[in-house]
C-alpha positions in Angstrom: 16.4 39.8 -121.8 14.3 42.8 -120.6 13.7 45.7 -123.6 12.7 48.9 -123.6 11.0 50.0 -126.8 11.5 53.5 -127.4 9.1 54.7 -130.0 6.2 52.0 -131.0 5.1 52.7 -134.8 5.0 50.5 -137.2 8.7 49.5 -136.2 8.4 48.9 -132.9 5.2 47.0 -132.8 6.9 44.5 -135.5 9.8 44.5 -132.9 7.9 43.6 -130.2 6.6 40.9 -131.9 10.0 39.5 -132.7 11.2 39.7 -129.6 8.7 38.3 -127.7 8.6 35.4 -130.1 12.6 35.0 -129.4 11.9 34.7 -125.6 12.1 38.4 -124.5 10.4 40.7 -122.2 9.3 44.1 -122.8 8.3 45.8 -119.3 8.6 49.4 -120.7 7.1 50.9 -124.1 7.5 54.9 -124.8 5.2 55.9 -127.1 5.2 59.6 -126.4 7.6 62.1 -124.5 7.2 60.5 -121.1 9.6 59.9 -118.4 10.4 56.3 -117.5 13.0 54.7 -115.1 15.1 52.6 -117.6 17.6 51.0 -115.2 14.7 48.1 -114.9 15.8 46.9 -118.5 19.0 45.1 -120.0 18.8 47.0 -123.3 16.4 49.6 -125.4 15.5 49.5 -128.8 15.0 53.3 -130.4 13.0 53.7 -133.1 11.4 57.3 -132.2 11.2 60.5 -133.9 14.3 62.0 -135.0 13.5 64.9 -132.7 13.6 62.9 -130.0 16.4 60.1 -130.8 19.7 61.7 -129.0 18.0 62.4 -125.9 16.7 59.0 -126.1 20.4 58.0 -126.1 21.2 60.4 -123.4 18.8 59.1 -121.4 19.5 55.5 -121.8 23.6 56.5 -120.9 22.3 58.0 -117.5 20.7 54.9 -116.8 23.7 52.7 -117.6 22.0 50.3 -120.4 23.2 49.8 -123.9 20.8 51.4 -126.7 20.2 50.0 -130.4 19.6 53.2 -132.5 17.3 52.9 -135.7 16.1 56.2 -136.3 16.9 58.3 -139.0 17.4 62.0 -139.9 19.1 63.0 -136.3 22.9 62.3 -137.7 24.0 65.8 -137.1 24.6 65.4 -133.3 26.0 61.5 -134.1 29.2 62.8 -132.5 27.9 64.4 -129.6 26.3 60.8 -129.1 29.5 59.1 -129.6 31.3 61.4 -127.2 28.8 60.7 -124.6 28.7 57.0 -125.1 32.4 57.3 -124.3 32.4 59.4 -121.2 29.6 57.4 -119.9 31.6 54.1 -120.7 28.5 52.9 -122.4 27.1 51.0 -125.5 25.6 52.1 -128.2 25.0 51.1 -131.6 23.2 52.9 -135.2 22.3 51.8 -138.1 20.7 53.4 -141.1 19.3 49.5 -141.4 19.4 46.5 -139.1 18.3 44.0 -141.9 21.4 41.3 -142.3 20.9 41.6 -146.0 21.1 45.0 -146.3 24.1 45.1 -144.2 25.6 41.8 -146.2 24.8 44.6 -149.7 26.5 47.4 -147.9 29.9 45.3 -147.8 29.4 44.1 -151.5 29.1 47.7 -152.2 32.1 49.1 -150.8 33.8 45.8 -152.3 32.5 46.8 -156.0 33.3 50.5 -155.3 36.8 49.5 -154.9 36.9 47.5 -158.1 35.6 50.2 -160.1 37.5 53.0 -158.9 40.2 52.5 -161.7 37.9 53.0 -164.2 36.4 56.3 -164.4 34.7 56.5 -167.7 31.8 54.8 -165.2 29.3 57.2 -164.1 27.7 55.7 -160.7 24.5 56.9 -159.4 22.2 55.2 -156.5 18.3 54.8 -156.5 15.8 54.2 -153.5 12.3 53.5 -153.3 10.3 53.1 -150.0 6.7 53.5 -149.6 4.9 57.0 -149.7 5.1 57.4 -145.6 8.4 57.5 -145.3 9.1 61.4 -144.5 13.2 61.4 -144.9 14.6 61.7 -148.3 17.1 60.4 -149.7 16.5 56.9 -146.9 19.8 56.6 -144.6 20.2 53.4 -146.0 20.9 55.6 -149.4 23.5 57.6 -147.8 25.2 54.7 -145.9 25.4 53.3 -149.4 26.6 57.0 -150.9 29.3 56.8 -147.8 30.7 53.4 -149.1 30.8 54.6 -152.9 32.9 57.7 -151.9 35.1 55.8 -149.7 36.5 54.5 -152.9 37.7 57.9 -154.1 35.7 59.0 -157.0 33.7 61.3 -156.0 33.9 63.4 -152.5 30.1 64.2 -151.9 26.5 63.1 -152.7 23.7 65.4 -153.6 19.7 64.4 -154.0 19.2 64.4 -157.7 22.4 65.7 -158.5 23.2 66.8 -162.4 26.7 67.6 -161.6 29.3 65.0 -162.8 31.7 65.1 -159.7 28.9 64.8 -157.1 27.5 61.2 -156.7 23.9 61.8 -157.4 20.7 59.6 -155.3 17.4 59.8 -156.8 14.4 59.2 -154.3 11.2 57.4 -155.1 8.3 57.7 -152.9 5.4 55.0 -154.0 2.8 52.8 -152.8 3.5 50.6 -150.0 7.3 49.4 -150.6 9.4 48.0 -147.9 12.7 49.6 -149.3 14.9 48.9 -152.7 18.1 50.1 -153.0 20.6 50.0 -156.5 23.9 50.9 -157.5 24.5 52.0 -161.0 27.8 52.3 -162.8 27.2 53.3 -166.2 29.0 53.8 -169.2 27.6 54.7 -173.0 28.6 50.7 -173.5 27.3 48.8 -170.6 26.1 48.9 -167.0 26.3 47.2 -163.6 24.0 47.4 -161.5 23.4 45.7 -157.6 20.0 45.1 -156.1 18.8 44.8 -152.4 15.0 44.6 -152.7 13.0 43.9 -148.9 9.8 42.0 -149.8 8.8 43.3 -145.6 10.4 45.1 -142.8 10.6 41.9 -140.5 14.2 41.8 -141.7 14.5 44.8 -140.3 12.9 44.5 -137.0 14.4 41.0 -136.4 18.0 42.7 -137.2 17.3 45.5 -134.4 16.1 42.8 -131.9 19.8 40.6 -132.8 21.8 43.5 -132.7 20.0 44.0 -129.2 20.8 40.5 -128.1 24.4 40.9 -129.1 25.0 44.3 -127.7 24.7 42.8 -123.7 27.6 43.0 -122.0 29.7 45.3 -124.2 30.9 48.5 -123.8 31.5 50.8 -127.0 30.3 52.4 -129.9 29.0 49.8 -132.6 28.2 49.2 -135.9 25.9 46.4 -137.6 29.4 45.3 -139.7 30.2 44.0 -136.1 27.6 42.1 -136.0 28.0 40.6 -139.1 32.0 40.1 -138.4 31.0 37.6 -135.9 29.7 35.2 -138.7 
């Protein structure tokens, strides 16, 4: 499989490891806004700037090959991606997180959400920490989390830091050099429950991106990682 790797930080060099390791080729890196003829690759792998993600899509439609998506912090034009996905009867896939775990936890929690719905003397409330780099607060694996929570019907919106009871309130933790930890709180003055996803590196990540890339070939559509994981 031929990849391009659009955007090469800290993300994409790990990727590129990965997938060369798995047997894959990567003829065409983009490390700055530069033009590139993509219709010499299978598939692309974005991890870019937000500023430049949807026209990294865009881009990759034109060209006719499927893109993984894995930046954050561009989701206001996710629709005008999806719409051109469709009219271009492409592929394309985000993901606020490509780890399997994380993607495993985001199906627990919509499972729990469920269960606790009934019982609203719970307070819930979410916590992330990343390292002190990461520029986007609260993380988009936060709000992907937040989305599953409200899904359930308690609450209809999430604020950072929130101190109102009917928003579902994220706290954001910037410090040292952690991966990403993510927890789910329902509290009442009796008890708590709590779930954990704690990534001791990012190769999960990376290594997700480069499956989800390998699974994408051949598809046409608008994707999520849950369909990756439905294939287990």
């Amino acid at each position: 499989m031929k990849i391009a790797l659009l955007g090469y930080g800290r993300m994409g060099k790990m990727i590129e490891g990965i997938a060369l390791n798995r047997g894959h080729e990567i003829p065409i890196i983009v490390d700055t806004d530069q033009e590139v003829d993509l219709t010499s690759v299978d598939v692309a792998i974005d991890f870019s700037m937000p500023s430049a993600a949807f026209d990294n899509i865009v881009k990759c439609m034109d060209a006719g090959i499927p893109v993984i998506s894995g930046t954050t912090g561009w989701l206001d034009r996710y629709d005008e991606a999806v719409t051109y996905c469709k009219d271009k009867n492409g592929a394309f896939m985000y993901a606020s997180n490509y780890s399997l775990g994380v993607n495993l936890f985001f199906k627990l929690n919509r499972i729990l959400a469920k269960l606790m719905a009934p019982y609203k003397e719970y307070t819930t409330e979410l916590t992330e920490i990343h390292h002190t780099k990461k520029l986007d607060a609260p993380s988009g694996t936060a709000i992907t989390l937040a989305e599953g929570v409200i899904e359930a019907g308690n609450y209809d919106k999430w604020k950072l830091d929130a101190t109102e009871k009917d928003l579902l309130s994220i706290h954001s933790i910037r410090e040292g050099e952690v991966p990403g930890t993510h927890t789910v709180s329902y509290k009442t003055e009796v008890d708590s429950i709590d779930i954990t996803h704690t990534a001791h590196n990012r190769e999960g990540f990376a290594l997700g991106a480069v499956i989800a890339a390998e699974w994408i070939i051949g598809k046409t559509g608008v994707f999520s990682m849950e369909d990756v994981i439905d294939q287990n």
